[in-house]
C-alpha positions in Angstrom: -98.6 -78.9 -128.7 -101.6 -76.8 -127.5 -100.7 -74.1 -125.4 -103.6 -73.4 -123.3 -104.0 -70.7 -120.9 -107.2 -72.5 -119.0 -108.3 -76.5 -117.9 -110.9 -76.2 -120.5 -109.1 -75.2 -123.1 -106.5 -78.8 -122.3 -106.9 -81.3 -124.8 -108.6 -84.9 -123.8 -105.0 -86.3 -124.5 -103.4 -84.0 -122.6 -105.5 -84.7 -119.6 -105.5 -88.2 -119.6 -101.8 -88.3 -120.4 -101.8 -86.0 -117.1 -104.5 -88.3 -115.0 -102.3 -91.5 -116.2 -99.3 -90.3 -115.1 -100.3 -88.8 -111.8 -102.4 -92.1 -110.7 -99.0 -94.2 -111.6 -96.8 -91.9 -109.6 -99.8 -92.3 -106.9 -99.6 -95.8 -106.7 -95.4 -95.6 -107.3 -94.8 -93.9 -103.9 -97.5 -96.3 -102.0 -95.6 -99.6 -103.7 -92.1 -98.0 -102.6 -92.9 -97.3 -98.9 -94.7 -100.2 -97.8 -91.5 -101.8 -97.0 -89.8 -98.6 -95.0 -93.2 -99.1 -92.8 -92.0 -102.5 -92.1 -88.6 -103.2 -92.5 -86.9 -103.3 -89.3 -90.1 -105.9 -87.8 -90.3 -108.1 -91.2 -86.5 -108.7 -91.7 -86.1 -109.8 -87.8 -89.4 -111.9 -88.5 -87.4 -113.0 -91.7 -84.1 -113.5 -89.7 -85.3 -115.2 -86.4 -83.3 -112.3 -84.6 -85.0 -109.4 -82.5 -85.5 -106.2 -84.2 -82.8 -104.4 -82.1 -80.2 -106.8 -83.2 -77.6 -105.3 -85.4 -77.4 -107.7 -88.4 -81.6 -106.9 -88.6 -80.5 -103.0 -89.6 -77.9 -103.9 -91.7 -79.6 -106.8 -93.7 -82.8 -104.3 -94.1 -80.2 -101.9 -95.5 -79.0 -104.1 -97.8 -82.6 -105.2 -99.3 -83.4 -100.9 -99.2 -80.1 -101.0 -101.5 -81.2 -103.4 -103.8 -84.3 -101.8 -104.2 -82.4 -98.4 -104.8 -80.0 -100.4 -107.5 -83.5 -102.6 -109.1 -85.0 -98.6 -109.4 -81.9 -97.6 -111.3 -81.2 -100.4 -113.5 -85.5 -99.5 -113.9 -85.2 -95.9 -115.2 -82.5 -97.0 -118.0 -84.6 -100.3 -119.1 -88.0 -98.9 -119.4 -86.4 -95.6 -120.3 -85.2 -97.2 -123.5 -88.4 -99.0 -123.7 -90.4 -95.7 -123.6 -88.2 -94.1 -126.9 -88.7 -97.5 -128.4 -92.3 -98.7 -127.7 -93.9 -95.6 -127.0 -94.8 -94.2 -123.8 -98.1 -95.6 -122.6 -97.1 -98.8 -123.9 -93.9 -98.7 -121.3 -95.9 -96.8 -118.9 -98.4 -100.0 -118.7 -95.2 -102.0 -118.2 -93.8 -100.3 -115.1 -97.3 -100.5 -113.5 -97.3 -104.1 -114.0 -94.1 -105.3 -112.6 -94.0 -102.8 -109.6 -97.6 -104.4 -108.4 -96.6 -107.9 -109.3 -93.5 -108.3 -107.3 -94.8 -106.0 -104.5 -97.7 -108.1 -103.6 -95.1 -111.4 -104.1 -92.9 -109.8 -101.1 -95.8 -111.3 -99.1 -94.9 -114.8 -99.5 -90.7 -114.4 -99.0 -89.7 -116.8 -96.3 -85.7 -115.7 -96.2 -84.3 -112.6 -96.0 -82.9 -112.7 -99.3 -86.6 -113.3 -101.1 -87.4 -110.1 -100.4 -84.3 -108.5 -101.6 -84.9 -110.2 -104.8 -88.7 -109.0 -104.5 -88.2 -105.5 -104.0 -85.1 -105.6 -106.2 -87.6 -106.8 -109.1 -90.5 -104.4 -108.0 -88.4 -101.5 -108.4 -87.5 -101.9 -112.0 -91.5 -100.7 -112.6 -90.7 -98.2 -109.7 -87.7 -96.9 -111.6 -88.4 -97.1 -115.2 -92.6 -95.2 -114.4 -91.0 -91.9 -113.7 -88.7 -91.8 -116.8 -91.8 -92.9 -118.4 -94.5 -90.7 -117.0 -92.2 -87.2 -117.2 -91.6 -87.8 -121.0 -95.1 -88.9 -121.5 -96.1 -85.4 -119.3 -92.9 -83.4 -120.8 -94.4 -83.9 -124.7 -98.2 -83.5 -123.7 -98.5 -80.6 -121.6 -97.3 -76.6 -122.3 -94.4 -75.5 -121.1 -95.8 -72.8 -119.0 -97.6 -75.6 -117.1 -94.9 -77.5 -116.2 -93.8 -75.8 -112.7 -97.0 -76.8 -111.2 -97.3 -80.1 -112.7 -93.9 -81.0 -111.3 -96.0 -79.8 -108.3 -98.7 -81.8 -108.6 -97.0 -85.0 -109.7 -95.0 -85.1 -106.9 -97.4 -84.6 -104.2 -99.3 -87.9 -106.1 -96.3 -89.5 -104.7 -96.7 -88.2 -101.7 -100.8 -89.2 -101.3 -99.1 -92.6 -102.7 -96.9 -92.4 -99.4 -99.9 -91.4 -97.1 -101.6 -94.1 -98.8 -98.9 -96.8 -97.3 -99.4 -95.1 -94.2 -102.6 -95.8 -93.9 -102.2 -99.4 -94.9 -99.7 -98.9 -92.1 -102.7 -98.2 -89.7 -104.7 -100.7 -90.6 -102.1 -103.4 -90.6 -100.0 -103.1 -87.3 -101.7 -105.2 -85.4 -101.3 -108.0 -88.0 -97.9 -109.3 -89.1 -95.5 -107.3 -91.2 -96.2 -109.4 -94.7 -99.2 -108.8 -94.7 -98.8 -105.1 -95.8 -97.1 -105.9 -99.0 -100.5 -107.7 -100.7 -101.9 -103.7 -100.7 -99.3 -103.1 -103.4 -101.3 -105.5 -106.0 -103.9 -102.8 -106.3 -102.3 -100.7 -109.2 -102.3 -103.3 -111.8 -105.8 -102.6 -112.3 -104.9 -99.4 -113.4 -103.1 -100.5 -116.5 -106.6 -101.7 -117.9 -107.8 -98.0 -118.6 -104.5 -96.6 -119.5 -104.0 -99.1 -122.4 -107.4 -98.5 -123.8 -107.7 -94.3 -122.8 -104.1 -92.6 -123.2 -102.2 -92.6 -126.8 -99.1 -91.8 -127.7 -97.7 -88.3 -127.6 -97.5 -86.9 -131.5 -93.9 -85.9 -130.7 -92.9 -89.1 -130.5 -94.8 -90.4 -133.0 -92.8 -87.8 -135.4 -89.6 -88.5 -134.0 -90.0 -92.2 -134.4 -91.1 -91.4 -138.4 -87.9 -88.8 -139.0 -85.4 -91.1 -138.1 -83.8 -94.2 -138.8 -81.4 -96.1 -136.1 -83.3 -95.0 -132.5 -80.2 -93.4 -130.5 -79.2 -95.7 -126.9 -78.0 -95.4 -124.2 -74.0 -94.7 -125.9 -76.0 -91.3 -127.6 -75.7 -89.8 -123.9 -71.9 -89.4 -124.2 -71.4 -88.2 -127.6 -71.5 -84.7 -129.1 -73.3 -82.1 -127.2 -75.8 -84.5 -125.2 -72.8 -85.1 -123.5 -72.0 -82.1 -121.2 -75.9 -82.7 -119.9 -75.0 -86.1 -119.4 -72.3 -85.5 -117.3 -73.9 -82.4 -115.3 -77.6 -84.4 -114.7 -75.8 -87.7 -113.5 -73.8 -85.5 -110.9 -76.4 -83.4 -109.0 -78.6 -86.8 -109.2 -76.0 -88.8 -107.7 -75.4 -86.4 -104.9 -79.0 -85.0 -104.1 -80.6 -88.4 -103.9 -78.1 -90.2 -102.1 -78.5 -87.8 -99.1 -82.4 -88.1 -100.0 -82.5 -91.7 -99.8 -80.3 -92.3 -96.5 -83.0 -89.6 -95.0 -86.0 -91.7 -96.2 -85.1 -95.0 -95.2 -82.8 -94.9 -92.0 -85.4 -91.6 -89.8 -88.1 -94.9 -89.9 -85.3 -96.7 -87.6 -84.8 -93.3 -85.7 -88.0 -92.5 -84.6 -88.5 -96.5 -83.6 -85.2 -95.9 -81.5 -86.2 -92.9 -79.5 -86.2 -93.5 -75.8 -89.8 -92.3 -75.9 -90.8 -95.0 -78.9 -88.7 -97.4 -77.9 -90.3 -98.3 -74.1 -93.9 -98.7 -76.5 -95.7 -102.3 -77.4 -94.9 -103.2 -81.0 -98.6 -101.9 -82.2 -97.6 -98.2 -80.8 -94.1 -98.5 -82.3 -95.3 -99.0 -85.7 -98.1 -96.2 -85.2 -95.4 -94.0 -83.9 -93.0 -95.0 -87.6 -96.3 -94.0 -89.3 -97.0 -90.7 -88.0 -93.4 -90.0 -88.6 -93.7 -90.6 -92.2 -96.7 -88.6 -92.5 -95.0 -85.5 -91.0 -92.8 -86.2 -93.9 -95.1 -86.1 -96.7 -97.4 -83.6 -95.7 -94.2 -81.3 -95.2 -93.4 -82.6 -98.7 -97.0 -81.8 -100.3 -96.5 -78.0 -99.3 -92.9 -78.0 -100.6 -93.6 -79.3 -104.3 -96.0 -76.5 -104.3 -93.7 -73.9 -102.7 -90.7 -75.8 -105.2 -93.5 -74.7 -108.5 -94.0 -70.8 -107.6 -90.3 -70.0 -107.0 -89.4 -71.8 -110.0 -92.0 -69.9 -111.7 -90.5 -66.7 -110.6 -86.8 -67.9 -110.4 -86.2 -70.8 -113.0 -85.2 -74.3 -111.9 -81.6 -74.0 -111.3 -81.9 -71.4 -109.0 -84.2 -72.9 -107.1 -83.0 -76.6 -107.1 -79.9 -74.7 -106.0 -81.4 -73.1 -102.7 -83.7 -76.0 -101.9 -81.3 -78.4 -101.9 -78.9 -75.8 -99.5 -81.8 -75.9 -97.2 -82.4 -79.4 -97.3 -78.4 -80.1 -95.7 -78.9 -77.4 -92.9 -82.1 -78.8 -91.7 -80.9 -82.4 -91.8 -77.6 -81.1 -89.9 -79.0 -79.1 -87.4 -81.9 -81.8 -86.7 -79.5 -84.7 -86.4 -76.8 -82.5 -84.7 -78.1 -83.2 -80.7 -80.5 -85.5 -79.4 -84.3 -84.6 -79.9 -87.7 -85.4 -77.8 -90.6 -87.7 -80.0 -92.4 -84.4 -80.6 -89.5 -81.9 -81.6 -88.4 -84.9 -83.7 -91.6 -85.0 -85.9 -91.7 -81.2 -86.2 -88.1 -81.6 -87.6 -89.7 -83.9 -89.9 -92.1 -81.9 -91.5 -89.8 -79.1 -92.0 -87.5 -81.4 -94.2 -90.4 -82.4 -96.1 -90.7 -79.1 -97.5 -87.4 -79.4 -98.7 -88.1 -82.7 -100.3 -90.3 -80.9 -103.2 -86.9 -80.3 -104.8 -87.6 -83.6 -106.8 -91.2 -82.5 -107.6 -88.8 -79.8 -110.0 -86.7 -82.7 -111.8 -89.6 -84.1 -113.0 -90.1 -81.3 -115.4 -86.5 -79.5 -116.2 -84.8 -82.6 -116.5 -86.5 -85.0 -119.6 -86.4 -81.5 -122.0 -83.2 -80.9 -122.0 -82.7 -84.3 -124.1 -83.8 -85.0 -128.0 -87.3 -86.5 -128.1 -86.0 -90.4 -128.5 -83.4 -89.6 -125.7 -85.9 -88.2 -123.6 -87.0 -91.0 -121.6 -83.4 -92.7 -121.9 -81.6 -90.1 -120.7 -84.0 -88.9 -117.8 -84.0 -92.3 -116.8 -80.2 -93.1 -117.4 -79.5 -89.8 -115.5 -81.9 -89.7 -112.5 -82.0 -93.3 -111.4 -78.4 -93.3 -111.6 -78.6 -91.6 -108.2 -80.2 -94.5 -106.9 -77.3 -96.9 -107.1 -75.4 -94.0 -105.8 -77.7 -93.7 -103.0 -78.0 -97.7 -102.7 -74.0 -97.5 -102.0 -74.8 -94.7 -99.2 -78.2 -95.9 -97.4 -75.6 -99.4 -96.9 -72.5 -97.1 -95.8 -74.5 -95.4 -93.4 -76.5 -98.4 -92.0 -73.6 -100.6 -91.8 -71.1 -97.9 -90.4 -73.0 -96.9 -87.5 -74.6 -98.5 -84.4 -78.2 -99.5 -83.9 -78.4 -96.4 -81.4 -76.6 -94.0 -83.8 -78.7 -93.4 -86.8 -79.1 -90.1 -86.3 -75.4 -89.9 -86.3 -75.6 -91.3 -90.1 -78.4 -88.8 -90.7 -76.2 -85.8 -89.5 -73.4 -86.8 -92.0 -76.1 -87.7 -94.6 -77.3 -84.0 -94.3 -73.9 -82.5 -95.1 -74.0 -84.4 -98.6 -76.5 -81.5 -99.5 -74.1 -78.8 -99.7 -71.6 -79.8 -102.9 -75.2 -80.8 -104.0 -76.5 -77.5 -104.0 -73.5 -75.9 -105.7 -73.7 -79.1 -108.4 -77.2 -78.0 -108.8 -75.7 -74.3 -110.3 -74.2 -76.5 -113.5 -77.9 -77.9 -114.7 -78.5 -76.0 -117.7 -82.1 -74.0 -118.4 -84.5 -75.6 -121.1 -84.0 -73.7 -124.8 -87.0 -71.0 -124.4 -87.8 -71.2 -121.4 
C-alpha cells in the first residue's frame, strides 16, 4: 500500500476507491432518510387514519424496524459478497438495490408495501458500508484513516441534508412523491464499474487461499473474542442511535409550537430539525478524527458515546420550547460522529477475506438490535410521549460507553 504523506502523492486507485466510496455513502444517507421525512404523513395516507392516531406511529415503527432488520441482514449478504466477488463489484450491487426499491416505495398502496420496500432497499443500504470501509480500509494508509472516517461520514450526512432538501422541495406535494429522488444513485454505478478496481490485498488474499472463510470463521479461534466484543458495543450504541434518529422526527412534529402549524410548516419544521442534526453531526466526525488521532479509537468511542447518553438524558428529561429543542439537536449531532470512527477501526481488525464479512456481520447486527428497540419504544409509549422513549433511549449510552473500553486497537497502530 502507498503510504503517502500528501494528496498528490495518493495513487489514482486510491482516490477513486475514496471518491467511490464517499459518493455511495452520499447517496446511502439521502436513500435512508427520505422516509423519516415522511413517515408519520405517508403511513396515515397509507392507513386512511390521521397522523395523530396511534396505530400511524406504531405501524411507521414497524416499517423503520424492517428497514433496520433489511440493513442488517444487508451488511452480512453483501459483506460475504464483497470477500467473494470483490469489492467494487459488491459495491455496484448495494447501489443498485438501495435506488431500485427506494424509488419503488413511490407506488406502495398498503402499509405493508412499503415495509417490504424499505425492507428490500436496505439490504444495498446495509451491505454499502461493509462494502465501502473494506474497499477504503485496503486502499488508503493507515495514518489517513482518522480523517477519512471523518470524511465518510459527513458524505452521509450531506446525503442526509440532501433528503432534506428533497424535503423542501416536496412538502407541498404528497408524501410518495419524495421517494422517486432515491432513483438518482443508480447512475452512479455506471462509473464505478468502469473507473475503480479491486484492491491488491484482496486480489492476494483471494490467490493464497483455498476455501474463502464464512460467516462460521467469526466464532472460531481468535477471530472470535472480536466477534463477540464488536457485536456488543454495536448492538448497544446503535440501538440508542437508531431510536434517536427515527422517533425526534415525531417529537419535533408533536411540540405544541409545531403541532398548531398547517401540514406544509410541519413538515418544514421535521426538516429543519434534521438539519440541526447533521450539521451538529458534520462537526462531530471531524472533532471524532482529531481526538482519535491524539487518543486512539477506543478511547474516544468510549467518551463519545458517554456524552452522547447525557445529552439525550438531559434533553429528553423536561419539556423543551421549538427553539431550545433544535439547539439540543445539534449538540447530539456532534456526538453522532462516533460512527464516522467505526468505519475505520472496525473492518482491520478482521483477516482480509473476513473483512467485509465480519464488519458487516458485526455492525449491522446492531440494526436488528436497534429494529427490536425503535418498535419497543414506539409501541410502549403514547403518541404525546416520545420524548419519554427518547429519555430512556439515552440511558442505553452508558453500558455502551463502558462496552466500548473492550474494542481492541488495530496491530500497529
Amino acid at each position: 500500500m502507498n503510504e503517502a504523506n500528501t494528496w498528490g502523492e495518493l495513487s489514482s486507485q486510491q482516490k477513486k476507491s475514496g471518491l467511490a466510496a464517499w459518493l455511495g455513502w452520499m447517496f446511502d444517507g439521502l436513500d435512508m432518510h427520505l422516509y423519516t421525512l415522511v413517515a408519520l404523513p405517508f403511513v396515515a395516507e397509507l392507513l386512511g387514519r390521521p397522523s395523530s392516531d396511534p396505530s400511524v406511529a406504531q405501524h411507521g415503527a414497524l416499517i423503520n424496524g424492517a428497514f433496520l432488520v433489511g440493513w442488517a441482514l444487508g451488511g452480512a449478504f453483501f459483506g460475504r459478497v464483497g470477500d467473494l466477488l470483490g469489492r467494487s463489484r459488491a459495491l455496484c450491487l448495494t447501489i443498485l438495490a438501495y435506488a431500485g426499491f427506494t424509488g419503488l416505495s413511490a407506488i406502495s398502496t398498503e402499509w405493508w408495501h412499503l415495509l417490504v420496500f424499505r425492507f428490500l432497499s436496505a439490504l444495498g443500504i446495509g451491505g454499502e458500508w461493509a462494502v465501502g470501509a473494506s474497499l477504503l480500509s485496503e486502499t488508503w494508509p493507515r495514518r489517513w484513516r482518522p480523517w477519512i472516517a471523518a470524511t465518510l461520514q459527513t458524505a452521509v450526512n450531506i446525503g442526509v441534508l440532501m433528503a432534506c432538501v428533497a424535503g423542501w422541495g416536496f412538502e407541498s406535494l404528497p408524501p410518495r412523491y419524495i421517494f422517486l429522488v432515491g432513483v438518482v444513485p443508480a447512475l452512479l454505478v455506471l462509473w464505478i464499474r468502469r473507473a475503480v478496481p479491486e484492491p491488491e490485498d484482496w486480489h492476494r488474499a483471494r490467490q493464497g487461499t483455498g476455501r474463502p472463510p464464512g460467516v462460521a470463521d467469526l466464532f472460531r479461534g481468535e477471530v472470535l473474542g472480536v466477534t463477540w466484543r464488536v457485536l456488543a458495543i454495536c448492538g448497544v450504541s446503535l440501538t440508542a442511535h437508531w431510536t434517536f434518529m427515527y422517533w425526534q422526527q415525531a417529537y419535533i412534529r408533536r411540540l405544541p409550537e409545531v403541532a398548531a402549524l398547517g401540514d406544509a410548516a410541519r413538515n418544514r419544521a421535521a426538516v429543519v430539525a434534521l438539519t440541526c442534526v447533521m450539521l451538529g453531526s458534520i462537526a462531530g466526525n471531524f472533532l471524532a478524527g482529531a481526538l482519535a488521532v491524539r487518543w486512539g479509537y477506543r478511547r474516544v468511542v468510549s467518551g463519545m458515546c458517554l456524552a452522547y447518553g447525557i445529552l439525550m438524558v438531559w434533553a429528553f428529561s423536561a419539556p423543551r420550547g421549538h427553539g431550545e429543542a433544535l439547539a439540543w439537536m445539534a449538540a447530539i449531532g456532534v456526538c453522532q460522529g462516533v460512527f464516522g470512527l467505526f468505519t475505520m477501526c472496525l473492518p482491520p481488525l478482521f483477516p482480509v477475506l473476513l473483512r467485509t464479512t465480519g464488519a458487516g456481520f458485526c455492525y449491522n447486527f446492531g440494526r436488528v438490535a436497534a429494529a427490536a428497540g425503535t418498535v419497543y419504544f414506539g409501541t410502549h409509549s403514547t403518541v404525546k410521549d416520545v420524548g419519554g422513549a427518547l429519555y430512556m433511549a439515552g440511558w442505553l449510552f452508558l453500558p455502551a460507553a463502558a462496552l466500548a473500553w473492550l474494542l481492541p486497537e488495530e496491530k500497529g497502530r
